[in-house]
Each structure stands twice: as structure tokens, then as C-alpha cells.
N, C-alpha and C positions, 0 to 999 in steps of 0.2 A: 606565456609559459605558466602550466598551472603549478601553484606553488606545493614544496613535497611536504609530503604528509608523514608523519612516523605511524609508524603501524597498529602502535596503542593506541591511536587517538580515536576516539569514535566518530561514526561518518555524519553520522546526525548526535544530536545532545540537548537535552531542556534542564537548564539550571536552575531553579526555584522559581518558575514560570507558575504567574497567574496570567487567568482572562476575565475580563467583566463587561461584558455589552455597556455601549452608552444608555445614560436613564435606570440600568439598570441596578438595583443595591449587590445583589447577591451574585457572587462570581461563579463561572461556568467551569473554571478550573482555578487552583489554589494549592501552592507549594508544589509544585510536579515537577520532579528530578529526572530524567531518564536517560540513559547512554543504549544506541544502537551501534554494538558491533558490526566493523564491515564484515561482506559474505556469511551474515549470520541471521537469525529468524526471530522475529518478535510479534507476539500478540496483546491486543489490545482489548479486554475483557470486561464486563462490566453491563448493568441495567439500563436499558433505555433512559437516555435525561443523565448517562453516568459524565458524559465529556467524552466519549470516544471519538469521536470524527470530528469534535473541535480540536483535542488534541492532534490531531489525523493531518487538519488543515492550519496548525500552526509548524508541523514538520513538512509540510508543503509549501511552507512561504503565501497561504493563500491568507493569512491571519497573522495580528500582530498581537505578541502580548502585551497585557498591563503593566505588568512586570517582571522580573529576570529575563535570560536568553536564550534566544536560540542559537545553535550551533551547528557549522557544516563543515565537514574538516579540521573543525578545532576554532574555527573563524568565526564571529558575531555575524547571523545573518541579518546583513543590511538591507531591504530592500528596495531601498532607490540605491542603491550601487550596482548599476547596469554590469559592469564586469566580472563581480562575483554571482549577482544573479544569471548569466548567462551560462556559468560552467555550474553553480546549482540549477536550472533548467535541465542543461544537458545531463545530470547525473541521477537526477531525482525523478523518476514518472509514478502517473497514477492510474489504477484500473477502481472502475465506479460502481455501485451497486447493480444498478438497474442495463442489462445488458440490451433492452429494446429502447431503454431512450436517451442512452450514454452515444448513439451511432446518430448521425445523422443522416434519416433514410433518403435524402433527394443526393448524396452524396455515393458512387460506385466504391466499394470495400478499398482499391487501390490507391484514392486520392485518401481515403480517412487515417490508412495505414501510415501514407508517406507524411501525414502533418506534423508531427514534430520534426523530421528530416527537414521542411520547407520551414518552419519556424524559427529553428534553429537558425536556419541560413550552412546547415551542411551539405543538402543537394537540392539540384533542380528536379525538375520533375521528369527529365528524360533519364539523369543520373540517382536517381532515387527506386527504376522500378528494378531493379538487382536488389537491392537491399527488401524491398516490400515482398518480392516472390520468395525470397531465404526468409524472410519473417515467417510467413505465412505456412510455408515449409515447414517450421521451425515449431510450430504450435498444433500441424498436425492437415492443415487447410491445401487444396491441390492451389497452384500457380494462376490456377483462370478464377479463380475465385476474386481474385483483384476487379476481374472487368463486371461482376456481381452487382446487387444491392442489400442493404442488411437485411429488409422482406424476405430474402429467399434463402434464408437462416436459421437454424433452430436454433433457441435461447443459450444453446452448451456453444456452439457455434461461434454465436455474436460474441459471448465471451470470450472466445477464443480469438475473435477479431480486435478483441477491445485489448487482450494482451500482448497481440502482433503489435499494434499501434504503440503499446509503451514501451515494448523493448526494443521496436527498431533501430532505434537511438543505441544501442547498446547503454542504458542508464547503467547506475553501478545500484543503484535501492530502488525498488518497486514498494510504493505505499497503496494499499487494496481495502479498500470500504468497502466491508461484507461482498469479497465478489462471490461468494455461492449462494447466498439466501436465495435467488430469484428460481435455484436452478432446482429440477428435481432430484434425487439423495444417485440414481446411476449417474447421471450426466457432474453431480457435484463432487462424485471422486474421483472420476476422471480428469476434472478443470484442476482439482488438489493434486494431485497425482504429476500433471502439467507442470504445477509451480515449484514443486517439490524438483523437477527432473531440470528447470530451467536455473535454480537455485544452484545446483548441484555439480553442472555441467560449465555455469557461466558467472560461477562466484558470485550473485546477484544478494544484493541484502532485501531483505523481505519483510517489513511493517502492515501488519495484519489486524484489522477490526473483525473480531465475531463474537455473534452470540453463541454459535457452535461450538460448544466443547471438543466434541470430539474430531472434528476439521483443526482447529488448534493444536489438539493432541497429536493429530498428526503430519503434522509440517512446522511447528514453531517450536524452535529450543526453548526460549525464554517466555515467559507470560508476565505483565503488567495487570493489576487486576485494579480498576477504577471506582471507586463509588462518591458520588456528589461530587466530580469536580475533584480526589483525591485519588492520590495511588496510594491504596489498601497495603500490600503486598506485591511485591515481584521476586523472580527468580527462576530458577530451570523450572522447566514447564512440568515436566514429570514430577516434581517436589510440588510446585503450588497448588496443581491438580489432585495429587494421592495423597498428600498430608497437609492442607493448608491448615497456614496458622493464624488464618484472621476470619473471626464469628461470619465476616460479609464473602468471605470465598467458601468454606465450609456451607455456607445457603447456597450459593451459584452452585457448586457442585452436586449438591443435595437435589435442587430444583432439576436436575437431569432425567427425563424419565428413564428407569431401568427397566427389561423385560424379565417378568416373573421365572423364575428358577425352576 
């Protein structure tokens, strides 16, 4: 039975969380506090080298910190606690940058779809193709598109494949490492436009890495803004984006180019 959750609690949580590679002196993140609201949207902002997708991948359980914790439900995530890592598996998915080499192309659209379903150990593969054709459905993709391969895909496409595969599961957070950088700016408001309507429709919480301001402006309530391994500033997105108050987000929003008036 999963244990009940009170409604303030955040679904994910970093409590004065460092990280420091072995050998290495200098830490890759350093004091990072964050609370993700369920059913609600956060971005992860910040200069290349800032800790974005380390942070990314310690809310993924794919990273442990140095020090302080993580949080899922309110709970220390353990990871050798097979139990609690199971129902975090099932709650938490990821969609990855690179939409031509996140797919495995020797693998047909329908088996890539259904793997967290067989991982999970929630269905077999006969009971799993209902769930993969509503995915797929669900993202915009016709139902023969399963018997496919990701070659026969355009890049908005693949993406679209890579976010059937995470929500099949019905996860309750989608964590997304830059999923539009690859794509070109029609096909990347349309894959935003996707997240926004999946968000929306299926209460999904939505942790978001981009260099894209203006993809952030439009889909993430709250922004976390990174520099060296620190959170600068956070808060409603509209506030840190129009009026930031830290010298290092005032540059990020500066560095935007504008078109001449």
C-alpha cells in the first residue's frame, strides 16, 4: 500500500544538498534547497557547467549526494530500498535531450514504448499494447506507428515517441533534460505546446532543464536559476524572468537576443 501523502508535502524535495565527484575538490552543487510542487511546473536555468542535469539526475535517483537529501513524498530517498525505489520508478520518468539517440533504433516504436510497463513488471507484452496505442494516441502519433522504427521519424516525432515512453506509466513528474534544444523553433512549440496540454489535462508535475527562456516562460510556473553549483534565485517564473533580483539572472535574461524595434 502506498503510504498517504498530505497534500503540502512536496513530491520531490533537495534539502541543503551537495555533490562532489570522487578526486574531485570542488563541488558540482553546493547548499541546494528546492521543493517541487505536485501537478506543478519548474525550470532549471542556468550557464553550461551551472549543475543543471546533475541536479536533474539527483531528482532522478540516478545520483547520490555528498550531503543533505533527497526527498520523494516527504520520504529520504533510499536507494537500495527496493520498495520505495519501485513506487519512485513508477512515479517519476524521464524524457532526454537527444531525440535520435535517446530511441533505440534496432528496437520497433511499440516494444520502446511499452519498457517501463515490462520493467516495472505492470504488463506483459500482449497486455501492454492498449496502453502503448493510447500512448501514442495521446502524444499525437497514429496506432501503426508502434510496428515502426525511430529511422522512419522526424526529430519532433522521435520526441514525441520518447514522451509516449515516459508517460505510459502514468508517472505523477516528468523530469525533461533540454527536451527541445535538438528540435527546430516550429516543431519545438509544438513538442511545448504537448507538455503544457499533458500537464494540464493529467496533473503531471513537470521538472524542466533549459537554456531557452522563452520555452520556460511558457510552460514553467516557477524557475530555479543555477550558477556554479548554486541556486541564485527562485520563484514564479514571471517575477525571476521580468524583474530579477540576482546581478547573475539579470545577465541570463540580458544574454537573450531581442529583435530590433
Amino acid at each position: 500500500m502506498t503510504p498517504a501523502v498530505e497534500a503540502t508535502t512536496p513530491v520531490l524535495e533537495l534539502d541543503d544538498v551537495a555533490l562532489r565527484y570522487r578526486g574531485s575538490t570542488a563541488p558540482v552543487l553546493q547548499d541546494v534547497s528546492l521543493a517541487v510542487a505536485a501537478g506543478h511546473s519548474l525550470a532549471l536555468v542556468g550557464e553550461s557547467g551551472a549543475g543543471k542535469t546533475t541536479l536533474l539526475r539527483l531528482l532522478l535517483g540516478l545520483a547520490r549526494p555528498t550531503t543533505g537529501t533527497v526527498r520523494f513524498d516527504g520520504e529520504a530517498l533510499r536507494l537500495r530500498d527496493a520498495k520505495l525505489m519501485r513506487r519512485f520508478r513508477g512515479s517519476v520518468q524521464c524524457v532526454f535531450q537527444d531525440p535520435y539517440s535517446s530511441l533505440d533504433p534496432r528496437r520497433r516504436v511499440g516494444a520502446t514504448v511499452a519498457e517501463p510497463l515490462r520493467s516495472l513488471g505492470i504488463d506483459s507484452r500482449r497486455t501492454a499494447a492498449p496502453k502503448v496505442a493510447e500512448a501514442l494516441e495521446r502524444v499525437g502519433l497514429p496506432a501503426d506507428a508502434a510496428r515502426r522504427y525511430p529511422h522512419e521519424f522526424s526529430g519532433g516525432q522521435r520526441q514525441r515517441i520518447a514522451i509516449a515512453r515516459a508517460t505510459v506509466c502514468d508517472p505523477r513528474v516528468l523530469l525533461a533534460d533540454e527536451p527541445v534544444s535538438a528540435l527546430d523553433v516550429t516543431t519545438r512549440v509544438k513538442v511545448v505546446d504537448l507538455l503544457a496540454e499533458l500537464q494540464q489535462e493529467r496533473g503531471l508535475t513537470i521538472v524542466m532543464v533549459s537554456h531557452d527562456l522563452s520555452v520556460v516562460a511558457s510552460l514553467c510556473e516557477r524557475t530555479a536559476v543555477l550558477e556554479r553549483g548554486r541556486i541564485v534565485e527562485q520563484g514564479d517564473t514571471a517575477q525571476v524572468l521580468g524583474d530579477p533580483a540576482h546581478t547573475y539572472t539579470r545577465r541570463l535574461v540580458d544574454s537573450v537576443p531581442r529583435l530590433p524595434v
